[in-house]
N, C-alpha and C positions, 0 to 999 in steps of 0.2 A: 403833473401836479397830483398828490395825494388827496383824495378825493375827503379822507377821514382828517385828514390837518386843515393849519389853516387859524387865521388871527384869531377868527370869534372866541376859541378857546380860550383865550386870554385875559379876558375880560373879569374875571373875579379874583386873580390871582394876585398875591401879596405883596406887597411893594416889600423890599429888603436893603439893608446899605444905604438904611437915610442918615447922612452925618449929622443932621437937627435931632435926630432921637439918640438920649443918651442914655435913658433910664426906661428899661424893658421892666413891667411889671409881667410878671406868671401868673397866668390864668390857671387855675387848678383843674384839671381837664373832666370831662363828663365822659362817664366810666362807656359810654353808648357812643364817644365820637371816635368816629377811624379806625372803626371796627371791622373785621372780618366775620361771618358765621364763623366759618373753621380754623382758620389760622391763627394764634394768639397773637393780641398788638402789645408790644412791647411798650407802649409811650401808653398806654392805657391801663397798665398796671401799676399797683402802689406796693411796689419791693421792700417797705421799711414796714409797711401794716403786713405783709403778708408776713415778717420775719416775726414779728410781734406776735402775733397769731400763734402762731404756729408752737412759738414758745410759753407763751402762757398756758396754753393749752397743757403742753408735754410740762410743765412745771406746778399745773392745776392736778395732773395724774400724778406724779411722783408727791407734790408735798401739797394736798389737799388745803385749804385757809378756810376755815372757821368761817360762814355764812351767815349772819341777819338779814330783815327784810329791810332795814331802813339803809345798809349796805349795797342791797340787789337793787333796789331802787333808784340809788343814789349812781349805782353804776349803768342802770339804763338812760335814764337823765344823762351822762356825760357823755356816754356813746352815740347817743342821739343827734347831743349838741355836737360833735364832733364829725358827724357824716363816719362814724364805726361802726353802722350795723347794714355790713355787707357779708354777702354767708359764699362769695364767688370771688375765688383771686385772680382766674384766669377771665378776663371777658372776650365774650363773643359775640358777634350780632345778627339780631335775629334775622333782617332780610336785606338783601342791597338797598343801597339810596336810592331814591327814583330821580332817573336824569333831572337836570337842569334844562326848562324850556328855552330852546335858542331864540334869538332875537330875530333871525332869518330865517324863516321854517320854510323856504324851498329847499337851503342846506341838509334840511336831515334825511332827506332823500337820498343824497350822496354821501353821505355817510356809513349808509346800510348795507351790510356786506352784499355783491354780488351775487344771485341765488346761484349753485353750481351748474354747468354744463354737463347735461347727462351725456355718460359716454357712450360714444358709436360703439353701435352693433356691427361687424365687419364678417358675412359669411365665409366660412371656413370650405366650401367648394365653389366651384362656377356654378352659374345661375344654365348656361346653356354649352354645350358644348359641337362642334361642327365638324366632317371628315374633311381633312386636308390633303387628299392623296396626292403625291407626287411634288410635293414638297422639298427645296431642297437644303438640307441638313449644314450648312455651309456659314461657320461663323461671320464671311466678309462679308456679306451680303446685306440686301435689306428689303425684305421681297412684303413687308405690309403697311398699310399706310390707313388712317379714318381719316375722310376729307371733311372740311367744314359745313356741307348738305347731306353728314350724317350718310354716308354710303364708304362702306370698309372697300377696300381693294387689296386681292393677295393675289402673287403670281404662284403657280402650280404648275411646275413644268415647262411649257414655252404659251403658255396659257394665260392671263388675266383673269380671273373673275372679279365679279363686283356682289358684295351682299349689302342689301337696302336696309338700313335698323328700322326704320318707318314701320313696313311692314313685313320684314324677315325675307322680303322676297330676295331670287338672286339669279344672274346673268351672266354671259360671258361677253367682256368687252373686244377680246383680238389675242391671235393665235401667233407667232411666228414659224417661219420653216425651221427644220433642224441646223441649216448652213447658220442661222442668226444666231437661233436659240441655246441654250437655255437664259430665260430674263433673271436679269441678275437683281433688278434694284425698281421701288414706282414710288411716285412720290406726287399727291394730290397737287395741284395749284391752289391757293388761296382763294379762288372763285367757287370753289366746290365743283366745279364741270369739267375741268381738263386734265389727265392726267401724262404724268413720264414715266416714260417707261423704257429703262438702262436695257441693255442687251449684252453678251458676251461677244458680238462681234464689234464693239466701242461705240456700236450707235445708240440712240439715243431718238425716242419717237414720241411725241406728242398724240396725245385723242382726246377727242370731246366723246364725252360718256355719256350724253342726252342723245346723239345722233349716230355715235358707236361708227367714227370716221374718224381718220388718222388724217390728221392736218398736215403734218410735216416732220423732214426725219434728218435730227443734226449730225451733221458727219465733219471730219477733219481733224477735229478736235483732239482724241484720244485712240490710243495704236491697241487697247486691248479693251479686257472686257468693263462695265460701267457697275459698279458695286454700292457708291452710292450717292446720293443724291439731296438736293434742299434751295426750297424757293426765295427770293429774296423778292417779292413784289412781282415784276417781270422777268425778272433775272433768275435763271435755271443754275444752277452751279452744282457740278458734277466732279464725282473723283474716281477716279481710275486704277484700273492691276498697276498702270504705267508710271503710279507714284505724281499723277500731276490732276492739278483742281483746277477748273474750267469755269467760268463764270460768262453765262450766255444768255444776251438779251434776245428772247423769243418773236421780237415784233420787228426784229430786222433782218434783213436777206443776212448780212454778214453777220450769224449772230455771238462770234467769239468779240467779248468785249476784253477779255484780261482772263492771266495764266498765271498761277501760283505753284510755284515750283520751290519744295522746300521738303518733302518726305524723301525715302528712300527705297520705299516700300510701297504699297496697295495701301490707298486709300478709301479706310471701311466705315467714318464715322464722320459726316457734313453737319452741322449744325447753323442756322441764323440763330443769331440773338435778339431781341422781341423788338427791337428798337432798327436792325436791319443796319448795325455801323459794324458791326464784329462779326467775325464768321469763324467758329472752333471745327478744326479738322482732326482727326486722331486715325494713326496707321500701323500698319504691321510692324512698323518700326520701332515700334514705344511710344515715338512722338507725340505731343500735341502742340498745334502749333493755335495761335490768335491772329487772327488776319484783322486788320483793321484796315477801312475804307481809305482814312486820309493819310496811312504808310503805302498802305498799297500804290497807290496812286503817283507818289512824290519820288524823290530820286535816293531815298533813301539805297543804303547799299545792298540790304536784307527788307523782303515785301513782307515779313510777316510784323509784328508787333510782339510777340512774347513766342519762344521758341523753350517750351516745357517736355523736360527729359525727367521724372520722377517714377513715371510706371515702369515696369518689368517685363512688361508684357504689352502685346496688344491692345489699342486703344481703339474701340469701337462706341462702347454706349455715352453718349454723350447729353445732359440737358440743360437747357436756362432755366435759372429762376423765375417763375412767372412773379416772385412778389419782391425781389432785388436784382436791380438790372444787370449787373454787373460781378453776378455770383452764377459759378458752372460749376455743375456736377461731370464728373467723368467716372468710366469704369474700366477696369484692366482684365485683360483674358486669363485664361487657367494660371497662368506663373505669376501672377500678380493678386489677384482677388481684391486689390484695393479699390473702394468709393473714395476721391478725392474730390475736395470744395478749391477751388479758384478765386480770388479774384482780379479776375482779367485785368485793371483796370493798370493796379500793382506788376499781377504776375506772379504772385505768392500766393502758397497753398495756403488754407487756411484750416484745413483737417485733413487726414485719411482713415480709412478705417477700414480693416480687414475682413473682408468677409470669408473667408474662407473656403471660397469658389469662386469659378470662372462668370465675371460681370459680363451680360451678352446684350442686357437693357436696361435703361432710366427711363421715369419718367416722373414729372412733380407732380403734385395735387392743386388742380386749379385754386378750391377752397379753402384747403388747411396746411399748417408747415407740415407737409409729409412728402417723402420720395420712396417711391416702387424701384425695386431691381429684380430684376430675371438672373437666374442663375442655370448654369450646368449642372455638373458631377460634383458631387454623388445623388443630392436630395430634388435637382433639377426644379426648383421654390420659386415664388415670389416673396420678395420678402419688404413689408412697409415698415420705414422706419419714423420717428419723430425726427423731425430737426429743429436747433439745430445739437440737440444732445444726443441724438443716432442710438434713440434708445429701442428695442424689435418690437414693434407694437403688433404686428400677426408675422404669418407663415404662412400659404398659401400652396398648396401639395395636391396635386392630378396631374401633372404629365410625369412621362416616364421617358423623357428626353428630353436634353438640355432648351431651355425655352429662348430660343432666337431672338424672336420679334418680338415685339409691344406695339400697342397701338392705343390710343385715348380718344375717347367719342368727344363730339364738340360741348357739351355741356360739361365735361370733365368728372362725369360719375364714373363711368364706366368703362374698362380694360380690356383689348382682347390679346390674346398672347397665343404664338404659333411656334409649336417646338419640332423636333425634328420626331417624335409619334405622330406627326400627321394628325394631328388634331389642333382644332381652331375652339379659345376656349374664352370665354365671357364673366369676367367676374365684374361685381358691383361691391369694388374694392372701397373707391373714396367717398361712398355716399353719396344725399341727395343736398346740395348748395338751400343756406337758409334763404330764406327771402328776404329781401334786402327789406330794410325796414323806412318810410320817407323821414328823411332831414326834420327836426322841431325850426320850425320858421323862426329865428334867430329877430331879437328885439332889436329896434333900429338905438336905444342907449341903455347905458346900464340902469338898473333898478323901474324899467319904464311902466311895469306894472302896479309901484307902489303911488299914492297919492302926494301931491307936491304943492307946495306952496305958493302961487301966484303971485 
């Protein structure tokens, strides 16, 4: 509802169309009503005095009439009586009306324009930047993750580390041999203490990052390497070179619960959706498909739910809406450049938009409608857009190779993005979240604060 509308305004306003009134008398109008300063009011002028005027005058120059005083007299006397001695044809007024006091005076509160939101300051370099050596350059992949206790994890090589945001400190959680290695994929659990960690030999190993101990290591699953990865509660769900998604419950010896077979290609892009009933996949194939829990499950003839062929290219960066359940971004590699919106629910695109480079990462803005993308070649950017009218709200420029990874710290200010320059880099891209402001304790009826009649 329109917080400036609304009945109370109605209240003075002129009844019109009464069939009892037959006979409209004219009010001769006061030259000061419905006035403008600047604008001339038409219905406030008097067109036959001003013709008058005008003409007498030009007819007083050309054929001058012979003047006495009992004449001048007589003619000030008439124009007197007559309301003629106005020396203004155009009126104007001198300053606005002063409102009308409403009957409701908590109303005019909400009336009053909104003061504006001053706009974010968004720095134009990272705030810290970190050496990533041995990094690997590998669009399938998906080698960084921030878990929810605020501790990053990037694999380097056949290596782990961990860096602490707390206090910048950092670690190394577990090495593999070279027969395993190189790690191809990690991906926090939702506890903040466990992590996964894909391998290119299709395994797939669990650790606990407090005690820096490797709980257990899923095998069977998958015939090649594990590229990428995403938690659904208990449930690990992995996708493979071997084109097949593996959904694995972590707290049972047998932990393959269900197999989703529906790409063609390496599966580079796992996403849950915030609600945990839809699982978006995207592959070297173009694909993207939408797995949905209660398709999956049933005897349907095809497990996925929406089977979306639109990109060009590789589909790897994938994100939910955190502020519409049922809205997914996606992004397409070098042959495509496209940011496309979803909705899953349909199946229908709802925009695309060309960026002009290779999409490698999403990510939304916890706090405001914005999404972040990583790009390649040529300008290797981040680039935040508004939504949902994807208008460039910055550019974000320091690597000097295509930016891979993304990652977003648990309070959602802050970015790190890892490119194939081997460097790990920190921007404090989405700002600082307002503070929530508490709820006005809502009156138990209407009008309860005004006095009433017993």
């Amino acid at each position: 509802m329109d917080a400036g509308g609304g009945s109370f305004g109605m209240l003075n306003k002129s009844r019109s169309g009464n069939p009892l009134q037959e006979h409209v008398v004219l009010r001769r109008k006061n030259s000061k009503e419905n006035c403008d300063r600047f604008i001339p009011n038409r219905s406030a002028m008097d067109f036959d005095y001003a013709h008058y005027m005008l003409m007498e005058a030009r007819k007083g120059k050309e054929n001058p009439v012979e003047s006495t005083p009992a004449k001048e007299a007589y003619r000030k006397q008439l124009a007197q009586a007559l309301n003629l001695n106005r020396t203004r044809i155009l009126a104007f007024k001198n300053k606005a009306p002063t409102p009308a006091q409403s009957l409701f005076p908590e109303t005019s509160s909400l009336q009053q324009a909104k003061p504006a939101k001053p706009r974010r300051s968004i720095p134009q370099t990272s705030e810290r930047t970190l050496d990533a050596p041995e990094i690997i350059d590998d669009y399938y992949l998906n080698l960084l993750d921030w878990g929810s206790g605020n501790v990053l994890a990037i694999a380097l090589g056949n290596t782990v580390h961990l860096w602490d945001a707390t206090d910048s400190s950092t670690s190394e959680l577990m090495t593999v041999d070279e027969d395993a290695g190189p790690i191809t994929s990690v991906s926090w659990a939702p506890d903040g203490r466990h992590v996964a960690v894909g391998l290119n030999n299709s395994e797939v190993q669990l650790w606990d990052s407090t005690s820096n101990k490797q709980l257990r290591t899923l095998r069977g699953g998958h015939e090649s390497r594990v590229g990428s990865m995403d938690w659904n509660n208990h449930v690990l769900s992995t996708g493979g070179m071997d084109s097949v998604i593996i959904n694995n419950d972590v707290r049972i010896r047998n932990h393959i619960v269900e197999t989703y077979r529906g790409h063609h290609q390496e599966v580079c892009g796992l996403k849950w959706s915030a609600s945990g009933q839809q699982l978006a996949s995207g592959g070297n194939d173009n694909l993207l498909h939408i797995w949905d829990n209660s398709v999956a499950s049933s005897n349907s003839p095809t497990q996925w739910l929406h089977r979306l062929e639109d990109h060009t290219a590789a589909v790897k960066a994938l994100a939910w809406c955190p502020f519409q359940a049922n809205l997914l971004a996606s992004g397409g590699g070098g042959a495509d450049g496209c940011i496309k919106f979803w909705n899953t629910h349909t199946g229908s695109c709802l925009n695309s938009v060309d960026t002009g480079s290779q999409v490698c990462s999403l990510l939304w803005n916890k706090n405001e409608r914005e999404l972040l993308s990583s790009h390649g070649f040529t300008e290797n950017q981040l680039t935040l857009w508004k939504y949902p009218s994807m208008v460039k709200i910055a550019e974000l420029t320091g690597h000097t190779s295509r930016v891979l990874y993304m990652a977003q710290s648990p309070d959602g200010c802050t970015v790190a993005s890892a490119a194939g320059d081997e460097t790990l880099r920190f921007w404090n891209v989405f700002g600082t979240p307002e503070l929530a402001k508490p709820a006005p304790k809502a009156n138990s009826e209407p009008f309860a604060h005004y006095n009433r009649i017993r």
